[in-house]
N, CA, C and O atoms as a GROMACS GRO file, in nm:
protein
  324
    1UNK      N    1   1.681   2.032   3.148
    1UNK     CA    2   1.718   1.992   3.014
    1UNK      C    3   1.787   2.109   2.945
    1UNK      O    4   1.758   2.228   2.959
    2UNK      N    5   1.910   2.045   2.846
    2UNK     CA    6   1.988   2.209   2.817
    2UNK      C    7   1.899   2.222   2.670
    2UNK      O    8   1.813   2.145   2.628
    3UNK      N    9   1.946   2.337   2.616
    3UNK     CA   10   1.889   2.312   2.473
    3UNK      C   11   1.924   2.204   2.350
    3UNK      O   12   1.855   2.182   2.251
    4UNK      N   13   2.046   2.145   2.385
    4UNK     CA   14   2.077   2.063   2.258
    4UNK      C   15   1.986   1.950   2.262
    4UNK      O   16   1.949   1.894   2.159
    5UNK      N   17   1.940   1.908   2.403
    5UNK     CA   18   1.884   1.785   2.451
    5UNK      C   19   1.735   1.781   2.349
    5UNK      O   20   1.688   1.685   2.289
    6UNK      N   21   1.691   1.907   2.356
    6UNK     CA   22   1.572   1.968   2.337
    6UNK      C   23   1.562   2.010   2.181
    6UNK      O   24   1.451   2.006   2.127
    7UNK      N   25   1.671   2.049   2.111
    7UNK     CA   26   1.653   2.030   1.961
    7UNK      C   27   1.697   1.933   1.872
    7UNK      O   28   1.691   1.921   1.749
    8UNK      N   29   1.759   1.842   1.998
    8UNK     CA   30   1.755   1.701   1.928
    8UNK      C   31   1.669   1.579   1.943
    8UNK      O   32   1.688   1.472   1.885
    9UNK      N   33   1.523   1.622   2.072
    9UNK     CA   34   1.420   1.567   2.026
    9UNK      C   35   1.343   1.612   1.958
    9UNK      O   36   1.260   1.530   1.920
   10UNK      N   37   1.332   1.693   1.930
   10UNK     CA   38   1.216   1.788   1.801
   10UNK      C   39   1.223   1.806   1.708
   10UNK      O   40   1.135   1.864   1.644
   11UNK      N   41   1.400   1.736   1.633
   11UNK     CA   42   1.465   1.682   1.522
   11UNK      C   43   1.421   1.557   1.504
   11UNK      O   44   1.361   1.522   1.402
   12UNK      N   45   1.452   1.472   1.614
   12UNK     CA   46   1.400   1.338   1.645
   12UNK      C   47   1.208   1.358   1.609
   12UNK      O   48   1.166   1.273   1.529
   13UNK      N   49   1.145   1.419   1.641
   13UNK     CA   50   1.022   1.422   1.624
   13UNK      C   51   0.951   1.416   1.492
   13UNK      O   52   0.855   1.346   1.458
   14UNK      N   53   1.032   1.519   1.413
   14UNK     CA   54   1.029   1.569   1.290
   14UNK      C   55   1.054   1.484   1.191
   14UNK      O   56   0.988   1.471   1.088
   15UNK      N   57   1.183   1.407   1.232
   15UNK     CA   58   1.200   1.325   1.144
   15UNK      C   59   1.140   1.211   1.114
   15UNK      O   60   1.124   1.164   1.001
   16UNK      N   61   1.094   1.147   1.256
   16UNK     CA   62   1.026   1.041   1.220
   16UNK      C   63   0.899   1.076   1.165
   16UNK      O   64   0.845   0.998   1.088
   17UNK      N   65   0.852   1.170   1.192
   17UNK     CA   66   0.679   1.220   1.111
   17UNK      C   67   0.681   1.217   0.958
   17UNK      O   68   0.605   1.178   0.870
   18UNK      N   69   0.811   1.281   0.965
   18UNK     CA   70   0.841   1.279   0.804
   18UNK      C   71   0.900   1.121   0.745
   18UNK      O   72   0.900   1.116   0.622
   19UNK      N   73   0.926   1.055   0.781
   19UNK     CA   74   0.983   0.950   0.745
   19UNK      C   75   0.815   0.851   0.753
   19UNK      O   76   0.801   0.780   0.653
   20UNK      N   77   0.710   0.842   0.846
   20UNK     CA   78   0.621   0.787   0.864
   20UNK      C   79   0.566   0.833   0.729
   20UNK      O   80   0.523   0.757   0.643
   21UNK      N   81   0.573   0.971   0.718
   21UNK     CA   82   0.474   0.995   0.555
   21UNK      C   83   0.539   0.943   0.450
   21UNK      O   84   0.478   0.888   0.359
   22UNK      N   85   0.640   0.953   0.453
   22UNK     CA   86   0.762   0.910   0.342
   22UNK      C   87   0.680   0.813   0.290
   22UNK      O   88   0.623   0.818   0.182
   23UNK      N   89   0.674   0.651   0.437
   23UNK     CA   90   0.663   0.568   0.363
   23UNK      C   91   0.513   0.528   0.322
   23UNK      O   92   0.476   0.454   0.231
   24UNK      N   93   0.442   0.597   0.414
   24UNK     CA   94   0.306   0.562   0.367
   24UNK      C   95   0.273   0.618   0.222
   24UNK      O   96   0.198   0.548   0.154
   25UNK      N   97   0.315   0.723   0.170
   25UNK     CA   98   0.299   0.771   0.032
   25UNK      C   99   0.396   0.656  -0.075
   25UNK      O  100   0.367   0.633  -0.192
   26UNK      N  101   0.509   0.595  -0.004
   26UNK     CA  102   0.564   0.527  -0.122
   26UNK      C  103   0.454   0.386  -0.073
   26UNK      O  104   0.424   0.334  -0.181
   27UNK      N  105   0.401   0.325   0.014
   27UNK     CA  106   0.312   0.248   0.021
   27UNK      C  107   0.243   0.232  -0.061
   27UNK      O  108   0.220   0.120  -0.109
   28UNK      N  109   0.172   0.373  -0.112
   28UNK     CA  110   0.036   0.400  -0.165
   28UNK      C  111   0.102   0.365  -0.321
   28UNK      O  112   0.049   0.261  -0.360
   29UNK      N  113   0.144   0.388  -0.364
   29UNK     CA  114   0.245   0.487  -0.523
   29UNK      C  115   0.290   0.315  -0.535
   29UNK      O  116   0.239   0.257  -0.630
   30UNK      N  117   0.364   0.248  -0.461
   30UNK     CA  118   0.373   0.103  -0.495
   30UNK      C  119   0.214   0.056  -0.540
   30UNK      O  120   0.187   0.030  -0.657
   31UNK      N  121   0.141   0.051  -0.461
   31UNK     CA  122   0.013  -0.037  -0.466
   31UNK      C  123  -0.024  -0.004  -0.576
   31UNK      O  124  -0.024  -0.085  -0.668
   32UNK      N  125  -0.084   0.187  -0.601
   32UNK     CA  126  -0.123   0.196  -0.730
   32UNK      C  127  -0.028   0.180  -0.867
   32UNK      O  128  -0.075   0.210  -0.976
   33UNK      N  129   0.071   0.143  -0.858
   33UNK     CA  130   0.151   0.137  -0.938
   33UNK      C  131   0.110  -0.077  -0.990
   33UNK      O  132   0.101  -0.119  -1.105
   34UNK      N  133   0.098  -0.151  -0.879
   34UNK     CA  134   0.015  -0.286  -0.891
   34UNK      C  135  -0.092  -0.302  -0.983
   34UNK      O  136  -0.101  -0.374  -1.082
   35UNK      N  137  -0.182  -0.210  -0.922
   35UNK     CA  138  -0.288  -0.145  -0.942
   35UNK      C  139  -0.348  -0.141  -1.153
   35UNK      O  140  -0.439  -0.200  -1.212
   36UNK      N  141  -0.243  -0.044  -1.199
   36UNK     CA  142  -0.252   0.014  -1.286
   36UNK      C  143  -0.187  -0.094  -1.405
   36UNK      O  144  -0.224  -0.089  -1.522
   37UNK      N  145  -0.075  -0.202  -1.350
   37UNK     CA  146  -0.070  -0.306  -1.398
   37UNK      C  147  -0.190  -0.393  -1.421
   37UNK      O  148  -0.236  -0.390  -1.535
   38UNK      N  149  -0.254  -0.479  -1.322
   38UNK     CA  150  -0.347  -0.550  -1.309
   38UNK      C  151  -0.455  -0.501  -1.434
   38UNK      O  152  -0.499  -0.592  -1.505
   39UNK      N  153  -0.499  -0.362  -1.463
   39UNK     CA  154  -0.584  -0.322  -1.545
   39UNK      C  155  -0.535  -0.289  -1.666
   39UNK      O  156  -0.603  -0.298  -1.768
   40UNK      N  157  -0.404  -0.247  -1.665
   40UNK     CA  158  -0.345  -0.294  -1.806
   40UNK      C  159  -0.330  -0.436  -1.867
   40UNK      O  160  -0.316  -0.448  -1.989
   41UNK      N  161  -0.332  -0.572  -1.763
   41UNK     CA  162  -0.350  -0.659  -1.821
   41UNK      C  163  -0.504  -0.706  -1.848
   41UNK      O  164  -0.514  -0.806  -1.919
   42UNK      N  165  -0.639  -0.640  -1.796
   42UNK     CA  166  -0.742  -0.693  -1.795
   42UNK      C  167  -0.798  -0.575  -1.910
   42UNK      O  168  -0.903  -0.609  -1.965
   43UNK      N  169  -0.759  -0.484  -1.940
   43UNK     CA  170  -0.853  -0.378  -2.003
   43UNK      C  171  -0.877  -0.447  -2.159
   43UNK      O  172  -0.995  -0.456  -2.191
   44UNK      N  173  -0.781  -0.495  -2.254
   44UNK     CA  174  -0.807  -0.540  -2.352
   44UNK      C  175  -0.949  -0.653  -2.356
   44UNK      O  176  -1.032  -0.668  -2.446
   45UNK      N  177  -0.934  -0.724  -2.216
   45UNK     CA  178  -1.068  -0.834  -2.250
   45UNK      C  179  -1.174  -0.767  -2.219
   45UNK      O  180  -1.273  -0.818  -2.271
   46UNK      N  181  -1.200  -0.664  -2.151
   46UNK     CA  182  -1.328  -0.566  -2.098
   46UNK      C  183  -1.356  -0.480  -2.271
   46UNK      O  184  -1.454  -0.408  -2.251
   47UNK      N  185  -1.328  -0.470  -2.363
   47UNK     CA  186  -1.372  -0.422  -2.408
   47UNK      C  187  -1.437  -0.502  -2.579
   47UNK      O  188  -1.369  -0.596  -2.620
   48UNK      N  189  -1.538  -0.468  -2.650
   48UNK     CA  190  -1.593  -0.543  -2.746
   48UNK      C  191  -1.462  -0.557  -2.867
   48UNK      O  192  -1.393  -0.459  -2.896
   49UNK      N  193  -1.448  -0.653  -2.912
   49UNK     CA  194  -1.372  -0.605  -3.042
   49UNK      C  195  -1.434  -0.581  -3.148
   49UNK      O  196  -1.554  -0.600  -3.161
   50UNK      N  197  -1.347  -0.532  -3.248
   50UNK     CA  198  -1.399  -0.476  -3.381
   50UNK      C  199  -1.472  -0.537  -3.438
   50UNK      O  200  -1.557  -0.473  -3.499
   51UNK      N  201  -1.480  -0.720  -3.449
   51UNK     CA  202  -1.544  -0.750  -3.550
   51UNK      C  203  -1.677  -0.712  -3.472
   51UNK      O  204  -1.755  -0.629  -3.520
   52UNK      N  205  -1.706  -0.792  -3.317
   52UNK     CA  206  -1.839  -0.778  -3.276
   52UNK      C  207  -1.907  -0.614  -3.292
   52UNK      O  208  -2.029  -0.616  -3.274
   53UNK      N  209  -1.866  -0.516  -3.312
   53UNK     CA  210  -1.907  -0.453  -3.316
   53UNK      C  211  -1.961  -0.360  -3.465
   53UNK      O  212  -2.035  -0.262  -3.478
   54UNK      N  213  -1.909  -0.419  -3.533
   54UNK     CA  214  -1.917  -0.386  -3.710
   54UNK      C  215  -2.067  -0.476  -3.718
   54UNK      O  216  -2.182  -0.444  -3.748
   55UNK      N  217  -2.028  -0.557  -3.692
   55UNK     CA  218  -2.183  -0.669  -3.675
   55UNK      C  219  -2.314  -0.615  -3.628
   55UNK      O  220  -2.423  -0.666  -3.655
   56UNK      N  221  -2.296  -0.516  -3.560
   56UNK     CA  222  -2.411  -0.455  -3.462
   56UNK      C  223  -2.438  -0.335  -3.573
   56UNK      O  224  -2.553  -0.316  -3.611
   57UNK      N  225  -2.334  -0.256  -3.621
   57UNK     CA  226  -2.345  -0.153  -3.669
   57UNK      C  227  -2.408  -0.206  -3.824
   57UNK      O  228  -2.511  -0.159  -3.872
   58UNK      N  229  -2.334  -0.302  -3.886
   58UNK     CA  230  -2.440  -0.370  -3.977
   58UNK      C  231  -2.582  -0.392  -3.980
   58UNK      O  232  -2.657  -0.355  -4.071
   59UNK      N  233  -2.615  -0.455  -3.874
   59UNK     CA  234  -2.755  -0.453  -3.827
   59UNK      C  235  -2.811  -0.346  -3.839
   59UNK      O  236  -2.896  -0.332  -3.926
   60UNK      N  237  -2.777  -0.241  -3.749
   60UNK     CA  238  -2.818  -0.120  -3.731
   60UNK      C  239  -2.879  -0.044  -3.888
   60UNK      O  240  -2.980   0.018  -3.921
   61UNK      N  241  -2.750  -0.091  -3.956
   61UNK     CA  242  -2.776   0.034  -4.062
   61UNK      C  243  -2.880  -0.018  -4.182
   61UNK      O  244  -2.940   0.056  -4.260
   62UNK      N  245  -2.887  -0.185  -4.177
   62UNK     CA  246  -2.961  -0.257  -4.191
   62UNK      C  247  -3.104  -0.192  -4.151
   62UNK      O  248  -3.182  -0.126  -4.220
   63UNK      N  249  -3.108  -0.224  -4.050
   63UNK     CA  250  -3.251  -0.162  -3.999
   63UNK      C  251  -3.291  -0.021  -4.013
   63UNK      O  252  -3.408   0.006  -3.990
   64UNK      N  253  -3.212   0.070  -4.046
   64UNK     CA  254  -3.236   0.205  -4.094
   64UNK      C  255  -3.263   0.235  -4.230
   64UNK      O  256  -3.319   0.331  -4.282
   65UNK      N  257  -3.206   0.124  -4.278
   65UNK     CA  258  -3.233   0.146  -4.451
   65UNK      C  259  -3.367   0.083  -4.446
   65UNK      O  260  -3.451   0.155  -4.502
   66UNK      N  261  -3.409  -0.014  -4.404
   66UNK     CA  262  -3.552  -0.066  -4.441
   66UNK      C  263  -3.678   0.056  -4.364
   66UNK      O  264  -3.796   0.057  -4.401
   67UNK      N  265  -3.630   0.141  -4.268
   67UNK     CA  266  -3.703   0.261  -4.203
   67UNK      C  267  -3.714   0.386  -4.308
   67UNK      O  268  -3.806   0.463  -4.338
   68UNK      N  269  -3.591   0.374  -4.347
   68UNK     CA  270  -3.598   0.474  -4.487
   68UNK      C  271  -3.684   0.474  -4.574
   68UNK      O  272  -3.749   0.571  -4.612
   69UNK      N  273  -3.688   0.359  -4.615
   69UNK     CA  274  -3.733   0.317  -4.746
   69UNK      C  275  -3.909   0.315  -4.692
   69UNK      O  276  -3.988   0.361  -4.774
   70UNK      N  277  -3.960   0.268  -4.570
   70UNK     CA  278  -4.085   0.276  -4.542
   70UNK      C  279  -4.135   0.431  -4.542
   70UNK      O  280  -4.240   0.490  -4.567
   71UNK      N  281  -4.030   0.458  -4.508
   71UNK     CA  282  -4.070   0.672  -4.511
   71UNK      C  283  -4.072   0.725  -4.640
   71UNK      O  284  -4.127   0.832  -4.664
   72UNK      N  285  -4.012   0.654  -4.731
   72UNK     CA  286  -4.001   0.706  -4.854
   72UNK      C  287  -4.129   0.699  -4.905
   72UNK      O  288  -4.200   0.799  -4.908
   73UNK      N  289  -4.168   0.583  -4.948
   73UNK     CA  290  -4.269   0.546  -4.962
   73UNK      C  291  -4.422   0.602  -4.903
   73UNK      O  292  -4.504   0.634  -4.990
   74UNK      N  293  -4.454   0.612  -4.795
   74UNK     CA  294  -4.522   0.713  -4.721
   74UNK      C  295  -4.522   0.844  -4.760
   74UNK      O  296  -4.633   0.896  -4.761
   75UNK      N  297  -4.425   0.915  -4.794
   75UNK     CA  298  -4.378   1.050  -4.843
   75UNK      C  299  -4.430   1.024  -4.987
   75UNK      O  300  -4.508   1.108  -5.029
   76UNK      N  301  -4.400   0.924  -5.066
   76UNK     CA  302  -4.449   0.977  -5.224
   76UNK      C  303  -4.599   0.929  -5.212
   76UNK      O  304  -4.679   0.976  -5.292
   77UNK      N  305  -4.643   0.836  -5.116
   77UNK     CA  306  -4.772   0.819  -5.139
   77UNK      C  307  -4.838   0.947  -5.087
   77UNK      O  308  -4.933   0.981  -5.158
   78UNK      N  309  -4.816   1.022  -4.990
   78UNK     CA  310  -4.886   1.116  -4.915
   78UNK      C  311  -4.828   1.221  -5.050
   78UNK      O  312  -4.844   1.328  -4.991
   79UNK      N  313  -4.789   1.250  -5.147
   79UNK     CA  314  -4.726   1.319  -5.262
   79UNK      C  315  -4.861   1.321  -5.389
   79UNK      O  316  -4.902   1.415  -5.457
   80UNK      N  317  -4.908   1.167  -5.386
   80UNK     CA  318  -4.996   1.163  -5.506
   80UNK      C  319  -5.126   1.172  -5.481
   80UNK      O  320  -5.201   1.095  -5.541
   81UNK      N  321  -5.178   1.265  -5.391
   81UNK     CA  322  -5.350   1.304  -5.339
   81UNK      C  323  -5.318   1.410  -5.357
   81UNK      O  324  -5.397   1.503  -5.339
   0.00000   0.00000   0.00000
């Protein structure tokens, strides 16, 4: 074998290795690119909206004010002995 024979399979070698990664990385980069769609269309319903959650926090603060007010109370009674 002369040399050209010989650096034009190891060109040949090279290239296709590199061309095999090529496409498996644009494989990947397509899919997640699918990917990142699909959850941009689903992320808005995965999460609570505002009103449901003002509702909870209502409650909440609801129930902290009536905890207050039982401590208060406790505090001035434990105040007048």
């Amino acid at each position: 074998m002369d040399a050209q024979t010989l650096i034009n399979i190891g060109a040949g070698a090279v290239l296709t290795t590199v061309g095999w990664l090529y496409r498996t990385l644009y494989d990947a980069v397509e899919r997640l690119k699918v990917d990142i769609q699909r959850i941009e269309v689903c992320l808005p319903s995965n999460y609570s909206r505002k009103d449901e959650i003002q509702c909870r926090f209502d409650k909440i603060d609801i129930a902290l004010e009536k905890l207050y007010i039982k401590l208060d109370t406790k505090v001035t009674k434990g105040d007048a002995k």
